[in-house]
C-alpha positions as CSV (number, residue, x, y, z in Angstrom):
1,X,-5.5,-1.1,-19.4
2,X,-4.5,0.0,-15.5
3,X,-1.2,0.1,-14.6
4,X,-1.7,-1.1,-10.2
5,X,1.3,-0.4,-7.8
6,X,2.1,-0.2,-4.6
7,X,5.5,-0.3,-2.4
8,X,3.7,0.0,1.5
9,X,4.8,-3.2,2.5
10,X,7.1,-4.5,-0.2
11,X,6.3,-4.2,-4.1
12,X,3.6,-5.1,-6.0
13,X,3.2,-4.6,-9.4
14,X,-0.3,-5.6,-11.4
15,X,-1.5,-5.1,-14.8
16,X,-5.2,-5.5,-15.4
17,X,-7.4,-4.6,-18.4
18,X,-10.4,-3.7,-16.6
19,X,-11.8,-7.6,-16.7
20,X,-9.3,-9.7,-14.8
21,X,-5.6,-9.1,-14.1
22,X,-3.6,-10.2,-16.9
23,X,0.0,-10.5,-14.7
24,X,1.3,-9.5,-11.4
25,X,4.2,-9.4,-9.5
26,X,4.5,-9.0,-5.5
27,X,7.2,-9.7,-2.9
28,X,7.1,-8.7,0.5
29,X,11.0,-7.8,1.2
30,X,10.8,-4.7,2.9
31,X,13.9,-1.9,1.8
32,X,14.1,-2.9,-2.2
33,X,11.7,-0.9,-3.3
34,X,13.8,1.6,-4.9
35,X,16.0,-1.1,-6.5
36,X,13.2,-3.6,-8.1
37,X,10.1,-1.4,-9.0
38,X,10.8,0.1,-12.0
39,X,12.0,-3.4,-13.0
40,X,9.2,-5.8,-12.0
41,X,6.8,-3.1,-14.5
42,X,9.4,-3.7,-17.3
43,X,8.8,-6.8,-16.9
44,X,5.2,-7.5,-16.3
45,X,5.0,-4.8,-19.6
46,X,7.2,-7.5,-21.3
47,X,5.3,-10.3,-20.5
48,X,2.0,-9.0,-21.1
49,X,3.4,-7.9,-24.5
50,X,2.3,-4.5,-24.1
51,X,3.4,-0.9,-24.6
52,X,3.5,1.9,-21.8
53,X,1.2,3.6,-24.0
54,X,-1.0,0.5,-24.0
55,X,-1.7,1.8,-20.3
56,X,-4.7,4.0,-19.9
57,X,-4.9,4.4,-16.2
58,X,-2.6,4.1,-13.6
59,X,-3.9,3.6,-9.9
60,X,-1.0,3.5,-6.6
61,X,-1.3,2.6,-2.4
62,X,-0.6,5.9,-0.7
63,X,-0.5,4.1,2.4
64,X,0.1,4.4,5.4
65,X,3.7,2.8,5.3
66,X,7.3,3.6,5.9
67,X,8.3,7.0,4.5
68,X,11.1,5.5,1.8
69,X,9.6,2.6,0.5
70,X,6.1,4.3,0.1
71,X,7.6,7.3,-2.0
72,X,9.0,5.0,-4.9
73,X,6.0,3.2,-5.5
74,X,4.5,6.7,-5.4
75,X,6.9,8.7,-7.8
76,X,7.2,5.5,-10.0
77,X,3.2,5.9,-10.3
78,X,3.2,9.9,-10.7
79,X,6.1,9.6,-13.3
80,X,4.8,6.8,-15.6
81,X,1.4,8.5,-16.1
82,X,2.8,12.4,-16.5
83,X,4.9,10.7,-19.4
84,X,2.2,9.5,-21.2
85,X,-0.2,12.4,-19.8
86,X,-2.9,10.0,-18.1
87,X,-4.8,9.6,-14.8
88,X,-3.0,8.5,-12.0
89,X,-5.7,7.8,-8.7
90,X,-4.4,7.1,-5.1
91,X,-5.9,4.4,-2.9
92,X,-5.2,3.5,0.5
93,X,-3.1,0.5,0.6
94,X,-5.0,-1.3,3.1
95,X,-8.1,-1.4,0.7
96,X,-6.3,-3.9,-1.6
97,X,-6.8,-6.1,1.8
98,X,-9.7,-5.3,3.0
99,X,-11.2,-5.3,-0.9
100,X,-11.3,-9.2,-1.0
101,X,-12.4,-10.0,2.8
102,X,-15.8,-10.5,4.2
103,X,-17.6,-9.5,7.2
104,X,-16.2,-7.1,9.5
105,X,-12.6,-7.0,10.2
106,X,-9.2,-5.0,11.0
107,X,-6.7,-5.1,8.2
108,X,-2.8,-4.7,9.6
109,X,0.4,-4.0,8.4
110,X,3.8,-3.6,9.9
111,X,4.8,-0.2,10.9
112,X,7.9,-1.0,12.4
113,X,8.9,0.7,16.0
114,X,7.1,-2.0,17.5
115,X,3.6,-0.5,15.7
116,X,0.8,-1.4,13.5
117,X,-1.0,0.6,10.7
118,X,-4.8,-0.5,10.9
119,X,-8.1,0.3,9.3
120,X,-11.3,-1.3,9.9
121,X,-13.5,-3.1,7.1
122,X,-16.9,-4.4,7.2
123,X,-18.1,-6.6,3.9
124,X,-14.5,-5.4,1.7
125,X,-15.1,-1.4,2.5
126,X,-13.5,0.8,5.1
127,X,-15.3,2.4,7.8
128,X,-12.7,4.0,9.6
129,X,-9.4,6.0,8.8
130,X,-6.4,4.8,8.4
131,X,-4.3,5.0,12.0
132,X,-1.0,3.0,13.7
133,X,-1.2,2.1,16.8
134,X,0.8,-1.0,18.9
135,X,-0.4,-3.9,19.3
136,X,-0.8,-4.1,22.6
137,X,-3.7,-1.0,21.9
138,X,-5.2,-3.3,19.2
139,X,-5.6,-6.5,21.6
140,X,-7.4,-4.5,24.1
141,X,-9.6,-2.0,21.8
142,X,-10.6,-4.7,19.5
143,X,-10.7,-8.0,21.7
144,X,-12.3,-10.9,19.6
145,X,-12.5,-9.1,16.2
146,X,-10.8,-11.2,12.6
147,X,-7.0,-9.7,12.0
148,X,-6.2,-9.9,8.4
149,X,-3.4,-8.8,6.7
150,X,0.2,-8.7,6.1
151,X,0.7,-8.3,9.7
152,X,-1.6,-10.4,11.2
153,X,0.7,-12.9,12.4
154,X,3.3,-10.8,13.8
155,X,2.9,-10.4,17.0
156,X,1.3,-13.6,17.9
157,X,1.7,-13.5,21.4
158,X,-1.2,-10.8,21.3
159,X,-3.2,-10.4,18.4
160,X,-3.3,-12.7,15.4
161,X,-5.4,-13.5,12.1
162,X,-5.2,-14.7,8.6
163,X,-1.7,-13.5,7.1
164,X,-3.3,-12.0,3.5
165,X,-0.5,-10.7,1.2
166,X,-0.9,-7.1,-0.2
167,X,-1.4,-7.1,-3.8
168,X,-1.5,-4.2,-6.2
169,X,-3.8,-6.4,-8.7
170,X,-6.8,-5.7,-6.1
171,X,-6.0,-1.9,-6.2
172,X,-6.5,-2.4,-10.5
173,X,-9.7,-4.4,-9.4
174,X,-11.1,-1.2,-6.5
175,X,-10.3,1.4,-9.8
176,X,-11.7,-0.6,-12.9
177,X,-15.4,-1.3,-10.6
178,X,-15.4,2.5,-9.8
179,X,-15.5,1.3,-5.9
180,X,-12.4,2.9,-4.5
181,X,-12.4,5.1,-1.5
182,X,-10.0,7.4,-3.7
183,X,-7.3,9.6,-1.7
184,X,-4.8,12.3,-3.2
185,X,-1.8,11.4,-4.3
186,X,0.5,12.2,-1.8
187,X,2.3,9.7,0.5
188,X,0.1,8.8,3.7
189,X,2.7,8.3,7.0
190,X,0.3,9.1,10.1
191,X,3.4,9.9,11.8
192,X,6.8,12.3,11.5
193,X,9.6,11.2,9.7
194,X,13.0,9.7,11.6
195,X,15.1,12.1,10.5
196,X,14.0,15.8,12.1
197,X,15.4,19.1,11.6
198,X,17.1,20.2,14.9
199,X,15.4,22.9,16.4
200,X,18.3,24.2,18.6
201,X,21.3,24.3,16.9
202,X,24.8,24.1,18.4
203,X,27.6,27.0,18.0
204,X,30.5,26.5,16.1
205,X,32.1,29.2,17.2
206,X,32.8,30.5,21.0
């Protein structure tokens, strides 16, 4: 049984038993991540009628994505299978995208600041690294190529695709057909953080 989530873009929560998915849950709200998580697992582990120790495996989307929301899904992940002392494997969230398309394509999501996280995919595998970039970069690097994703229809005036939502269930899929790109488990952001440590600080006192 794999435990699949991942909070890039919103949450998603899958259980699979190596076969098929057996129930999954995804929104794409952006900023509840820390408040819904732990609760759609509870209740996918409800419906499913199974145990956390039922869970053998557990398998999370490093990213790229916004620094908060990609951290719960992250420490939800880390924490559930340190409890019960199983494997926990890190996947680029893109690949639960670019798993199920064919062909060769760019998979997008939003990376808010007016920017796009990318990776290119040829036949459901990635052949390039994970990078943002704005779409303006993406219309003239890639002119022509299939845009799939969560993103894809963002910014319509200059790129779009096939909106394809990101589901954690395709992560379970990657890890139970031993085919995952497999990263370490550490949050993925490709860029700095907001919030920065000032370098030159004031004086208080004259």
């Amino acid at each position: 049984m794999i435990l699949a989530i991942d909070t890039s873009v919103g949450i998603s929560v899958a259980i699979h038993d190596g076969q098929k998915t057996l129930a999954q849950r995804t929104t794409s709200e952006h900023g509840q991540q820390g408040e819904y998580t732990a609760d759609y697992l509870n209740e996918l582990l409800t419906s499913t009628n199974c145990a956390p120790s039922d869970i053998k495996q557990v398998v999370v989307g490093v990213g790229p994505g916004p620094f908060t929301g990609l951290r719960v899904g992250i420490a939800t992940a880390v924490t559930f299978a340190h409890a019960l002392q199983i494997p926990v494997r890190g996947l680029c969230s893109l690949d639960a995208v670019g798993f199920v398309t064919s062909g060769e394509c760019i998979v997008i999501s939003d990376a808010r600041r007016k920017e796009l996280y990318w990776a290119k995919y040829l036949d459901g595998k990635r052949v390039s690294d994970p990078t943002v970039s704005t779409p303006q970069v993406l219309q003239l690097d890639f002119p022509g190529t299939h845009f799939v994703g969560p993103a894809a229809n963002l910014y319509p005036e200059l790129i779009s695709g096939e909106f394809l939502e990101l589901r954690a269930e395709h992560l379970a899929e990657l890890l139970a057909k031993n085919l995952g790109q497999f990263q370490d488990v550490v949050p993925m952001y490709l860029r700095k953080p907001d919030a920065v440590e000032p370098t030159n600080r004031k004086q208080v006192l004259q």
